[in-house]
C-alpha positions as CSV (number, residue, x, y, z in Angstrom):
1,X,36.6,29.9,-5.5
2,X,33.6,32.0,-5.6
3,X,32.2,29.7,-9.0
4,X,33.1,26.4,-5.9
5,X,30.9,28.0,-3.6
6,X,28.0,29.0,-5.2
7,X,28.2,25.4,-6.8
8,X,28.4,23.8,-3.0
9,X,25.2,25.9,-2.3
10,X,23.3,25.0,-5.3
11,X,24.2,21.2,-4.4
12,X,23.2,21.5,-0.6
13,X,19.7,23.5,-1.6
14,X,19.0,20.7,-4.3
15,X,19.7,18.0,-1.6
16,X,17.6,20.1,1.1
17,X,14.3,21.1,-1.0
18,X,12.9,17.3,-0.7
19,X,12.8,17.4,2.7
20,X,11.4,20.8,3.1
21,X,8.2,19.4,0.8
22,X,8.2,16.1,3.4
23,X,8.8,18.1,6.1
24,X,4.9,19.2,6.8
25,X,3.5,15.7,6.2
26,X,6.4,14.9,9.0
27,X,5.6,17.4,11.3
28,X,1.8,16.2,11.3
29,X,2.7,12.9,11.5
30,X,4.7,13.4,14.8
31,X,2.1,15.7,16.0
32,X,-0.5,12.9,15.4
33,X,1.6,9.2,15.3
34,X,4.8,9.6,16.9
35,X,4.2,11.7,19.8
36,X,1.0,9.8,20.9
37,X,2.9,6.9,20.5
38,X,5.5,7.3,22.5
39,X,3.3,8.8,25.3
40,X,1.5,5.2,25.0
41,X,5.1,3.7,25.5
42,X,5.8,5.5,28.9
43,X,2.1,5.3,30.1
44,X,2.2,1.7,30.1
45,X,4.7,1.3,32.7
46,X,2.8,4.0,34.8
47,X,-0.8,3.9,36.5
48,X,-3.0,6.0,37.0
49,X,-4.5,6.7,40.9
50,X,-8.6,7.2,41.7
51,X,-8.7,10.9,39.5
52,X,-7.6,10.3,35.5
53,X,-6.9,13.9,35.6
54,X,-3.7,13.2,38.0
55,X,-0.3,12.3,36.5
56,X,0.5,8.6,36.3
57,X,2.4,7.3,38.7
58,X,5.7,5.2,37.4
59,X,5.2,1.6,38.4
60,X,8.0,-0.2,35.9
61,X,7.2,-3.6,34.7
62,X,4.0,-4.3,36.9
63,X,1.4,-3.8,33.9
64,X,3.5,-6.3,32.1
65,X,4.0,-9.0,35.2
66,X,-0.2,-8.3,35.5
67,X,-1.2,-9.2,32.0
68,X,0.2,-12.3,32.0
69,X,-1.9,-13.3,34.8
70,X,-4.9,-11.6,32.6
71,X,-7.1,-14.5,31.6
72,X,-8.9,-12.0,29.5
73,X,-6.3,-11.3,27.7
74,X,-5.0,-14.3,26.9
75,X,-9.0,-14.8,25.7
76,X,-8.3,-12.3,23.5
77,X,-4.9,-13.2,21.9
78,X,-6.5,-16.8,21.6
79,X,-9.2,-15.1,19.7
80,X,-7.1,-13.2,17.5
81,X,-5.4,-16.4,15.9
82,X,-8.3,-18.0,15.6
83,X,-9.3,-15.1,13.6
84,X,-5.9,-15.1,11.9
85,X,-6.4,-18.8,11.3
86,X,-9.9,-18.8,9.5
87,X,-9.5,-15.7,7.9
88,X,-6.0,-15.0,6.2
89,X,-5.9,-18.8,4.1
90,X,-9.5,-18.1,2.7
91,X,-8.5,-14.3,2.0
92,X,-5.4,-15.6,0.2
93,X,-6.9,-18.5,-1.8
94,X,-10.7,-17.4,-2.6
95,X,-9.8,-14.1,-3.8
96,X,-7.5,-15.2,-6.0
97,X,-10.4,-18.0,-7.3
98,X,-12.7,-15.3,-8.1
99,X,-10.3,-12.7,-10.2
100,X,-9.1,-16.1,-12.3
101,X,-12.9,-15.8,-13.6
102,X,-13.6,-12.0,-13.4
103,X,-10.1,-12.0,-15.8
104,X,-12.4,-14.5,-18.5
105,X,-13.0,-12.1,-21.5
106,X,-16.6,-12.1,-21.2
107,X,-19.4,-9.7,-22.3
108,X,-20.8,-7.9,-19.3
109,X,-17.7,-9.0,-17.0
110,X,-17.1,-5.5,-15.8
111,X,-20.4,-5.5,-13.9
112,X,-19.5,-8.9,-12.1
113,X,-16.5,-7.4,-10.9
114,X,-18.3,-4.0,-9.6
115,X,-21.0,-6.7,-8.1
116,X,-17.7,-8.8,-6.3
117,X,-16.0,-4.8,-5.3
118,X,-19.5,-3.8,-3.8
119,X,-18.9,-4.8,-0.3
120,X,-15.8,-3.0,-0.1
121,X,-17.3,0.4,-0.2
122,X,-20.3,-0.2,2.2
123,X,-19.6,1.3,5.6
124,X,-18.7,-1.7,8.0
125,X,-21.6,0.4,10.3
126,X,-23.9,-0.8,7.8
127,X,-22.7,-3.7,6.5
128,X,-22.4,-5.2,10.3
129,X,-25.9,-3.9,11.2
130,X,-27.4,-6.0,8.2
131,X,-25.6,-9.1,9.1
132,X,-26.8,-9.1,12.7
133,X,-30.4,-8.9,11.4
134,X,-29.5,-11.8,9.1
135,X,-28.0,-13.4,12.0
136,X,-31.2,-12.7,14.2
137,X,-32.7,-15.3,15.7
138,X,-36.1,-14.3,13.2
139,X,-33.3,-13.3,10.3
140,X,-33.2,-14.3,7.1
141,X,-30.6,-17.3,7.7
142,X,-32.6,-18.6,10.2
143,X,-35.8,-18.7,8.3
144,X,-34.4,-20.5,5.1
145,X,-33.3,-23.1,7.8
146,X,-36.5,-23.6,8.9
147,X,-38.3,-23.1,5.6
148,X,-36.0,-26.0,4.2
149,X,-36.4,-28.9,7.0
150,X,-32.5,-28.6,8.4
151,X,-33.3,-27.4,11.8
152,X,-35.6,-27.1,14.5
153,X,-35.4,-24.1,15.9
154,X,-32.8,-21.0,15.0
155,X,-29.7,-21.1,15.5
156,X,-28.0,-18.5,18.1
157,X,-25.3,-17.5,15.1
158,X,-24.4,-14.3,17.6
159,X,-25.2,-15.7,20.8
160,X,-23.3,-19.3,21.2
161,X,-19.6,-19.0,22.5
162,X,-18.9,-21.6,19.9
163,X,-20.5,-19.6,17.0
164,X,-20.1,-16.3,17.5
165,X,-16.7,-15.7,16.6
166,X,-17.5,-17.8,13.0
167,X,-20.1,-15.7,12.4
168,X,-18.2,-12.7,12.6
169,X,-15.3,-14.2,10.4
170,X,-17.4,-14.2,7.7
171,X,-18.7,-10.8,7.7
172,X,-14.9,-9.9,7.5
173,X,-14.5,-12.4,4.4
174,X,-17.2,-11.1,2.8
175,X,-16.3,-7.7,3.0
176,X,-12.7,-8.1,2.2
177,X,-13.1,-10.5,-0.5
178,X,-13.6,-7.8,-3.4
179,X,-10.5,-5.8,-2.3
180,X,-7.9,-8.6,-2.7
181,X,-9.6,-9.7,-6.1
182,X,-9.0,-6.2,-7.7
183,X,-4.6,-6.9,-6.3
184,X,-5.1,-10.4,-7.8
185,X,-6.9,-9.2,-10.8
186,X,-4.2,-6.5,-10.9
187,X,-1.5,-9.3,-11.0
188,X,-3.2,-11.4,-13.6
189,X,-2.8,-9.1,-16.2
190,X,0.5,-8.9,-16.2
191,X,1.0,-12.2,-16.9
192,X,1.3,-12.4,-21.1
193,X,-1.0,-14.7,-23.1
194,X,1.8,-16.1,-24.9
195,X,2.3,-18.1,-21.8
196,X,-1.1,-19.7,-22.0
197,X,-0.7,-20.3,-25.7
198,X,2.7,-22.2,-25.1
199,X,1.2,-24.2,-22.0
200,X,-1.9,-24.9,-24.2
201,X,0.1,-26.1,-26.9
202,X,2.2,-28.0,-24.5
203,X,-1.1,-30.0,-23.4
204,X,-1.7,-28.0,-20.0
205,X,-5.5,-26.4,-20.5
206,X,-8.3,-25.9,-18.3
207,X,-7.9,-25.0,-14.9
208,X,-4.2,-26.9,-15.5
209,X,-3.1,-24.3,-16.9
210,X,-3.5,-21.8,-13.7
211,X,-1.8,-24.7,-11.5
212,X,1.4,-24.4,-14.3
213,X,1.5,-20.9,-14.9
214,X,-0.7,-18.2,-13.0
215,X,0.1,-19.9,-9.4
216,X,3.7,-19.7,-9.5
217,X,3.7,-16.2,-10.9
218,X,0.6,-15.3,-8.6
219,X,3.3,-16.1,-5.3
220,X,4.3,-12.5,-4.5
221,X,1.0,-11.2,-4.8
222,X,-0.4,-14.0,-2.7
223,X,2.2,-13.2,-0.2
224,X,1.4,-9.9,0.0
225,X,-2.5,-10.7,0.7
226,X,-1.9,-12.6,3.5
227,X,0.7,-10.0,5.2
228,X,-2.3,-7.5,4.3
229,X,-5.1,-9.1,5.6
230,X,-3.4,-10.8,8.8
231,X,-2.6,-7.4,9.7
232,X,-6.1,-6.2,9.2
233,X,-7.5,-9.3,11.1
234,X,-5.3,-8.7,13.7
235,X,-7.0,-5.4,13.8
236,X,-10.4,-6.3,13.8
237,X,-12.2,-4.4,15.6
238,X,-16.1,-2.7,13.7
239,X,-17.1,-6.1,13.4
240,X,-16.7,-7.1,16.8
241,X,-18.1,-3.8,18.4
242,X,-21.2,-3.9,16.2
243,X,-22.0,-7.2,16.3
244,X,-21.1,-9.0,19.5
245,X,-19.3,-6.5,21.3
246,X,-16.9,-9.3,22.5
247,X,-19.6,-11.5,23.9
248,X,-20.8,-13.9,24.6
249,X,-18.4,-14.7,27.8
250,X,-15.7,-12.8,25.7
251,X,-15.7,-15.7,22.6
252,X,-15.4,-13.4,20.2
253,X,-13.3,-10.3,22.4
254,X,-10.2,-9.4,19.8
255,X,-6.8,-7.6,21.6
256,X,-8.0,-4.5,19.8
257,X,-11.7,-4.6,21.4
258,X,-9.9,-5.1,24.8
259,X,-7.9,-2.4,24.4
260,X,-10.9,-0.2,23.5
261,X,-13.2,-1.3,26.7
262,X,-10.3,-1.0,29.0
263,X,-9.8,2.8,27.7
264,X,-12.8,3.8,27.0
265,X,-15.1,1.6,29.2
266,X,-13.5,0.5,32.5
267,X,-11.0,3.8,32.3
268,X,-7.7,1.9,32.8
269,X,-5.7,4.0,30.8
270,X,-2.1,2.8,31.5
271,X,-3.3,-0.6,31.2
272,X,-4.6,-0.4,28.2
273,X,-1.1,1.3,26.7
274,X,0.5,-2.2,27.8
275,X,-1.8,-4.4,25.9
276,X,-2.0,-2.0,22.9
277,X,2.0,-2.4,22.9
278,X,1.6,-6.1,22.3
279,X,-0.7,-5.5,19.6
280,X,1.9,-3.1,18.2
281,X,4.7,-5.4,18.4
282,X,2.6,-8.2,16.7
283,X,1.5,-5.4,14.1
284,X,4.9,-4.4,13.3
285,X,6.4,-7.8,12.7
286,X,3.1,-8.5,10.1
287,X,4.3,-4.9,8.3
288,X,8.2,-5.9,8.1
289,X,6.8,-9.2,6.6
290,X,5.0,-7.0,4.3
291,X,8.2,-4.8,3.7
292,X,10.5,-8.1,2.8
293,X,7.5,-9.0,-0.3
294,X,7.6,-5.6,-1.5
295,X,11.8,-5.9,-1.9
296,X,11.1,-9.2,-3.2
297,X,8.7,-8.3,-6.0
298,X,11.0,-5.1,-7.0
299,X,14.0,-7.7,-7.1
């Protein structure tokens, strides 16, 4: 009986020392994720009076029934499909493009692909702060405009309601593009040569041969690109702030911008909570999507 015990104790200590080596990244977590979350939750069905520094005052469903009469907000979520829309497809398809010819063996190819990874690791401070100036009405786009005969005058990239939120987009292309080569370039070469040889053999050569072969095996990593970066363009947010700050007549305003100039800006606290839960919801279904490739790929 004595041997049973001490067996029973031994099992339940193995079973409980994971969870004591989890259990400080959990506690931090809850300090810093859960717990602010769930204060968001019950904020946004309160308000706050004339003094932030009073308790909220419980008000239900009114922040809900009040953003869907928000214009601006609907701005916003218009703005952050549109963003969706032009951004995920060329994330998922160009990337994939460019690691098909970083993978040629080539001499030198290594420093192409640090070249293509470059803009990954500038600061999007920086990186945002040189596109405006190239964006500048005296910027370097501008100039080889005029220098070449194809317009008049500059164009207002950051100043037009119908160009400003383009303009941004591309920033965010550019500065993703090297991070999803280096997943497809990650998937590539797992793919055996053998395969080639057999398609070559088989008369598929050339860019054929990626349209046989490295397409259909390339599926759950295109998948998982465009779960990864709809969720960051849904997120958007350094671009915006640097660059237009939502303007002009809120063209280029994401959900997440919103969220930060009704915080931060125009101090409406429990209002902000309510859109941010939107976000979140939209967020969480992108990240489930994500979840369901991951499974798939294991199985």
């Amino acid at each position: 009986m004595q041997e049973l015990s001490k067996s029973r104790k031994s099992t339940l200590w193995r079973s409980l020392v994971p969870y004591l080596f989890l259990a400080p990244a959990l506690i931090v977590l809850g300090l810093t994720v859960f717990w602010p979350a769930l204060q968001a939750l019950y904020l946004s069905f309160t308000v706050y009076g004339f003094d932030v520094t009073q308790p909220p005052l419980w008000i239900g469903l009114e922040n809900f029934q009040a953003l869907l009469s928000d214009r601006t907000f609907w701005t916003t979520v218009k703005n952050t499909l549109l963003y969706l829309i032009g951004v995920v497809p060329v994330l998922a398809i160009l990337p994939l493009l460019l690691a098909i010819l970083v993978n040629q063996k080539l001499r030198g190819i290594r420093w192409f692909r640090v070249a293509y990874y470059t803009p990954v690791v500038i600061s999007m401070v920086v990186a945002g702060i040189a596109w405006r100036w190239l964006y500048a009405e005296n910027g370097f786009f501008n100039q080889i405009l005029l220098g070449l005969g194809l317009t008049a005058r500059g164009i207002p990239w950051l100043t037009s309601p119908a160009l400003a939120l383009p303009s941004v987009m591309l920033v965010t292309v550019w500065k993703g593009l090297g991070y999803y080569m280096v997943i497809y370039l990650a998937g590539l070469q797992t793919i055996p040569a053998d395969l080639y040889e057999a398609a070559a053999i088989e008369g598929s050569d050339g860019w054929r041969k990626h349209w046989d072969i490295t397409f259909p095996l390339m599926r759950p990593y295109i998948f998982l690109v465009t779960v990864i970066s709809a969720i960051a363009a849904t997120k958007v947010f350094e671009e915006v702030y640097i660059m237009t700050q939502g303007g002009p007549l809120n063209s280029s305003k994401t959900i997440v911008y919103y969220v930060y100039e009704l915080a931060f800006q125009e101090l409406e606290l429990s209002y902000a909570c309510t859109v941010g839960l939107v976000l979140f919801l939209v967020i969480l279904t992108l990240s489930i999507l994500r979840l369901m490739s991951d499974r798939s790929e294991v199985l």
